[in-house]
N, C-alpha and C positions, 0 to 999 in steps of 0.2 A: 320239888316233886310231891307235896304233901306227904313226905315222908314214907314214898311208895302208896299212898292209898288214892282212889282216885275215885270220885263220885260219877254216879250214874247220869248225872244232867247237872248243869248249870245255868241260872236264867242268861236271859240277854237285860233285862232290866238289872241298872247298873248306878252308882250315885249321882249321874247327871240326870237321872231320869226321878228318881228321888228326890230331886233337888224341884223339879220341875212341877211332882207334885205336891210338895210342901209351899210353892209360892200361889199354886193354883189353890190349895183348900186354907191358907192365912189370906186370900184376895188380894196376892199382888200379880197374879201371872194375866192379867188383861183380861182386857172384854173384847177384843174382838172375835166372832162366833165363828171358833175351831174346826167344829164338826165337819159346814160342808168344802174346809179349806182342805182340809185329814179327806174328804170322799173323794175329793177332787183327784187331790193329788196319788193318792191311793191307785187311783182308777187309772191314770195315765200312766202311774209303773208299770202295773200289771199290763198296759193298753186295751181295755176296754172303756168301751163310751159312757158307763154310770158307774157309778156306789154309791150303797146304801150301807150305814152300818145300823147294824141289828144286835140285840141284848145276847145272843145266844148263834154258832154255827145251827143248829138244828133247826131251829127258829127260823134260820133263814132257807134253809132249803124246804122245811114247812111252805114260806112266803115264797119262794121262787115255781114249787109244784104245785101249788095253789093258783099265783095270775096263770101259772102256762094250764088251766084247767083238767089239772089233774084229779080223779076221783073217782066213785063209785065206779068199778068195774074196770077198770083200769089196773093197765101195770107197770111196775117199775125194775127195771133189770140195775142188781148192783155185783158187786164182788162178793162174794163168801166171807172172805178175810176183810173185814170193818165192823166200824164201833156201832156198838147196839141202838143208838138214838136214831140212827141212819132208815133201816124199816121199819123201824116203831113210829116215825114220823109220816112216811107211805103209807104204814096203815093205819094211823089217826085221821088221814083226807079218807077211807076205805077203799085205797087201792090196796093190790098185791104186792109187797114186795118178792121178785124174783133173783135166785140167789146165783151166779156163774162162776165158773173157778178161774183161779189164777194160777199163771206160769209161778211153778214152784220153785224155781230162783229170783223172779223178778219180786214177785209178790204182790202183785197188780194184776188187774182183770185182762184173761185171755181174750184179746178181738174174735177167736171164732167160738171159744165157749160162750161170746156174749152172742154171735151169731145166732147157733143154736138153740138160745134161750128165749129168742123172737117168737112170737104170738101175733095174731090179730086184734088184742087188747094192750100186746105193749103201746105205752106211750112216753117213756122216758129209759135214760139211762145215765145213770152217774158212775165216772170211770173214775177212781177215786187212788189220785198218785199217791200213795201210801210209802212211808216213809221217807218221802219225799224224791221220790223215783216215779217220774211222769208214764204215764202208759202209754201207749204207741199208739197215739192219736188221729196219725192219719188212717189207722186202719177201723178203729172205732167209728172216726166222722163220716168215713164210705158208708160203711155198710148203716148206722142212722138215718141215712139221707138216703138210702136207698130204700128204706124202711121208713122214712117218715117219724123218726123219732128224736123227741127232743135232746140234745145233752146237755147236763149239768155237771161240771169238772167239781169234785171234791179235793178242793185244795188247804184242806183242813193241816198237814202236813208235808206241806211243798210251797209256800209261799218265794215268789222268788226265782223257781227250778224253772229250766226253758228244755222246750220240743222243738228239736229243728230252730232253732233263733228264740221261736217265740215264746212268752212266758203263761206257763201254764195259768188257765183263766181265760186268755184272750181266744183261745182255739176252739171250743165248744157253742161260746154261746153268751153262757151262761155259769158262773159260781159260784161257790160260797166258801170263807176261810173264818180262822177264829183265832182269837187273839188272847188267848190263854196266858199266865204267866211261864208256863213250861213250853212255849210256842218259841219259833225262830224270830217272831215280833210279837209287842205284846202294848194291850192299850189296858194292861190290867185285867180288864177281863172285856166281854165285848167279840163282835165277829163283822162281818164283812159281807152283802152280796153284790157280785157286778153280773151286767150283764149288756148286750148291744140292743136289744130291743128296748124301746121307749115307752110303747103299753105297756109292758113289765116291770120295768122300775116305777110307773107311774103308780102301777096297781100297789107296788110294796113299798114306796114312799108314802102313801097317801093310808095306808094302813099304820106303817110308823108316827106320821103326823099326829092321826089321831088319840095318840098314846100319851103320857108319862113321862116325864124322866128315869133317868135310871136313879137308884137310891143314892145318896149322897155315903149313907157309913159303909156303903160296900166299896167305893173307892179308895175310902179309908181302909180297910180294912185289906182290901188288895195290895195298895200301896206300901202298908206296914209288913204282908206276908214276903211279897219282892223284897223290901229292904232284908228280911230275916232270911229266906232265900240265900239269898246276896252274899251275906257273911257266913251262912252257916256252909256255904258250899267254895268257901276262900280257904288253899292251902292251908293256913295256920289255924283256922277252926278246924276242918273238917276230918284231920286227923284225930283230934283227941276229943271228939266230943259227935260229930253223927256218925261217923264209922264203925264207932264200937254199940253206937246205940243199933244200929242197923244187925251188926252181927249176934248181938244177942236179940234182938227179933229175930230173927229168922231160926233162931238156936229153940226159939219157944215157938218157931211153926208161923209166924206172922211177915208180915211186910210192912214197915212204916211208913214209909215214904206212899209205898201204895194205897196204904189205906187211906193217908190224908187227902189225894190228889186223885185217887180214883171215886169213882159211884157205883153204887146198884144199880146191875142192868134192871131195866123194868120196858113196861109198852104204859102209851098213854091213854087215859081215856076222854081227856080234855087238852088243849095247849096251855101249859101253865100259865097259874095267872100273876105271876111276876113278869112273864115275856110280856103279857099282852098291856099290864096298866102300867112297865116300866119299862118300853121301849127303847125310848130316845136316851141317846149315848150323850153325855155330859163334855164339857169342854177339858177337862183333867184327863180324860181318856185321849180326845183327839192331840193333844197338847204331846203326849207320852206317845204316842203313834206316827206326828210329825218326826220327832225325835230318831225315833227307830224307824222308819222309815228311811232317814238319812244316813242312818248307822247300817241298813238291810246288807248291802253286799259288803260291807265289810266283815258283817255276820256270819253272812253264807259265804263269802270265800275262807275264812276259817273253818266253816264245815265242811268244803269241798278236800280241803289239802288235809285235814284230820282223815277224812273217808278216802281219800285216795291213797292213803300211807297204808290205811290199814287192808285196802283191796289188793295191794299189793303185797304187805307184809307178810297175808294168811291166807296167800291165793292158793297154796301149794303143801296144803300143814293134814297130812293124812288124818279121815274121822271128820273135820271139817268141810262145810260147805258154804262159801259165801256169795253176797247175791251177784248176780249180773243185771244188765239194766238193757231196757228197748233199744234197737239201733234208734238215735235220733235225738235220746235221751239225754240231760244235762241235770242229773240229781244235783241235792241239795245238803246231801246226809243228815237228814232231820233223826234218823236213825240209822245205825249200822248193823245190820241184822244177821246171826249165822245162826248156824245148823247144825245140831250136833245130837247122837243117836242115844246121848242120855245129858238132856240139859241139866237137867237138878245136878248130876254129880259136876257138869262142868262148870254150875253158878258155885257150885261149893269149894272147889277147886279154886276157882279167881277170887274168888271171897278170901281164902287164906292167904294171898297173895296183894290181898287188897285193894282188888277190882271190883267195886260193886256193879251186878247187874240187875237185869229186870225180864221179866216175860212179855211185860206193855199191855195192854188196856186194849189188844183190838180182841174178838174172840172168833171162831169159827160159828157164823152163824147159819150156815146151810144146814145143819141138823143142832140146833140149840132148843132148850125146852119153851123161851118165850114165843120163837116161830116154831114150831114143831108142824103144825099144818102150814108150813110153808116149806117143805124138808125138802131140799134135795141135792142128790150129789153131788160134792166137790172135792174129788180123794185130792186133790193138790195141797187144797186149804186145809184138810183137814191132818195132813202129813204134815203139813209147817206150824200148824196150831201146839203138834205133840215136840217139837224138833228147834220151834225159835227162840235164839237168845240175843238180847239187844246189847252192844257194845258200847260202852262210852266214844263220842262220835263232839260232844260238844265243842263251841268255837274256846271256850276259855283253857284247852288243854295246849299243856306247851310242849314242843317238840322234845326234849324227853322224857315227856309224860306218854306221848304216844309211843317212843321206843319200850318202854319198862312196859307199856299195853301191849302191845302186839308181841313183846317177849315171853309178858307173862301169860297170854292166851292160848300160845304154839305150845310154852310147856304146860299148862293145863290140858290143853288135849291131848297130847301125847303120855299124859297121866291117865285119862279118862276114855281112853278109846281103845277097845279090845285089841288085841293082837299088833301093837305100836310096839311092841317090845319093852315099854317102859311098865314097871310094877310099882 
């Protein structure tokens, strides 16, 4: 049980996939051309009719609001709660992004707050399953189509998760995923757009053609960070050697893990010129992507039974509040997210207990200082913005590592929550 301590994430990249790019960057792992075999097959998991993969998630929803002629004077309806590339990218085409709240247990975008937020210049919306808990799709695809507006599923964080059967992706349209190393699949680094229309993928193929490869040392360099990943988040390392490094960060006010894994929000004023002159995804990527791809549900059904232990475990722990999800919904627990009316004291509290947690990388951006002339209200998101703590949820936890979790949780809140009776 790493000697009661338990890290906030664990990759999915693991030594067969290490292995795989070691034969790929010495030039034994073949020539036969990976990529459009990984688009192929990619696209049929999900069931949509193309993929394209792309250097970057944002990049590609860049390239997907771009063929659907998104731009000047246009708008784009998203969720409050999502990651800052998401309307920085909407308004580098110079549309608007518009900002709608989310049901404050699900954490995904309300279908009638997205109602609401409709215009005669919307022209998009991306319903973006966030933490890997699909949004209640059929009620978003109505009201789009009653509206005339495109969807693009954000499935940056649900790769995998199914609505009603189907897997999110194939329900909109149109989407885009990324393949992060802290992702539930991972091509190293690298993203994904599918979509069912043919002018679309043609327009954003034929853009990626024109490009680059992707760098060859960043493969490497990805490759090496996964393998370090790997070990440094294996029981018998990660007790005595990131845990404590973590603890005393945070004792000096800092986050390590976050600062490495996270970025500076910013807004664009160009599309970077790494995306643009190194598009094209390398066959080491696709190679690591077949891999886990074949590995996917055995990935997410260890995130499913981690996240259903612990929905159950802390359904009912006074002071806490855990999410619920869409009727229809078939999360992924890409994250497991709660709610507690003073997080810091309860990260500090599992901390001693030797649970690290995180706050996560999305922000409330309905009133954030980079959109500021874009402000508007979303008390939901902005209630969960002050309120969420993400749980360890990953597939590498063994089942009494989630008991000592969810034990250690219920008595951390019961320490940290007024009037529990516990002092």
């Amino acid at each position: 049980m790493a000697f009661g301590r338990i890290p906030r994430f664990s990759p999915s990249f693991s030594p067969s996939e290490a292995w795989i790019c070691t034969k790929h960057l010495i030039g034994i792992g073949g020539s036969d051309p990976l990529v459009p075999k990984f688009e192929r097959e990619f696209a049929s998991f999900i069931g949509a009719k193309h993929g394209i993969m792309v250097p970057s998630a944002r990049y590609g929803l860049y390239l997907l609001l771009d063929a659907l002629g998104v731009g000047e004077g246009d708008e784009v309806i998203m969720p409050g709660l999502t990651y800052f590339a998401i309307p920085a990218m909407v308004e580098l085409l110079g549309a608007k992004p518009v900002f709608a709240d989310i049901g404050l247990e699900t954490h995904v975008l309300d279908p009638e707050e997205f109602r609401g937020a409709i215009t005669e210049k919307t022209k998009a919306v991306i319903p973006t399953h966030l933490f890997g808990t699909p949004c209640d799709m059929d009620a978003i695809n109505a009201i789009a189509k009653e509206h005339g507006i495109e969807v693009i599923e954000d499935c940056a964080q649900s790769t995998g998760a199914r609505y009603r059967g189907k897997r999110v992706g194939a329900i909109g349209g149109h989407a885009y995923y990324t393949f992060g190393l802290t992702k539930n699949i991972t091509t190293l680094s690298g993203a994904m757009v599918t979509t069912d229309d043919d002018a679309v993928a043609d327009k954003i193929r034929s853009v990626i053609n024109q490009s680059g490869p992707a760098v060859r040392s960043k493969a490497i360099k990805e490759a090496a960070t996964g393998v370090a990943m790997f070990l440094a988040t294996h029981p018998w390392v990660y007790w005595w050697s990131v845990h404590p490094a973590i603890v005393v960060g945070n004792a000096l006010g800092k986050d390590p893990i976050h600062e490495r894994f996270g970025e500076e929000e910013r807004t664009y004023e160009t599309v970077p010129t790494s995306y643009v002159e190194h598009a094209q995804a390398r066959d080491i990527q696709a190679a690591v992507g077949l891999k886990q791809l074949n590995r996917i549900e055995e990935l997410n059904g260890a995130r499913i039974r981690n996240g259903r232990s612990l929905d159950e475990g802390l359904a009912h722990v006074p002071g806490l509040m855990v999410p619920t999800y869409p009727e229809g919904s078939e999360p992924i627990y890409m994250s497991f997210v709660v709610h507690h009316p003073d997080r810091d004291a309860l990260m500090a509290a599992l901390r001693k207990r030797g649970v690290d947690t995180t706050t996560g990388y999305m922000s409330d951006l309905s009133d954030h200082p980079l959109f500021q002339r874009f402000s508007r209200p979303c008390p939901n998101t902005t209630k969960a913005m002050k309120e969420l703590l993400h749980i360890p949820v990953h597939p590498n936890l063994r089942e009494t590592e989630v008991a000592h979790l969810i034990e250690a949780v219920r008595a951390a809140t019961l320490e940290t929550t007024p009037n529990s009776g516990v002092s």
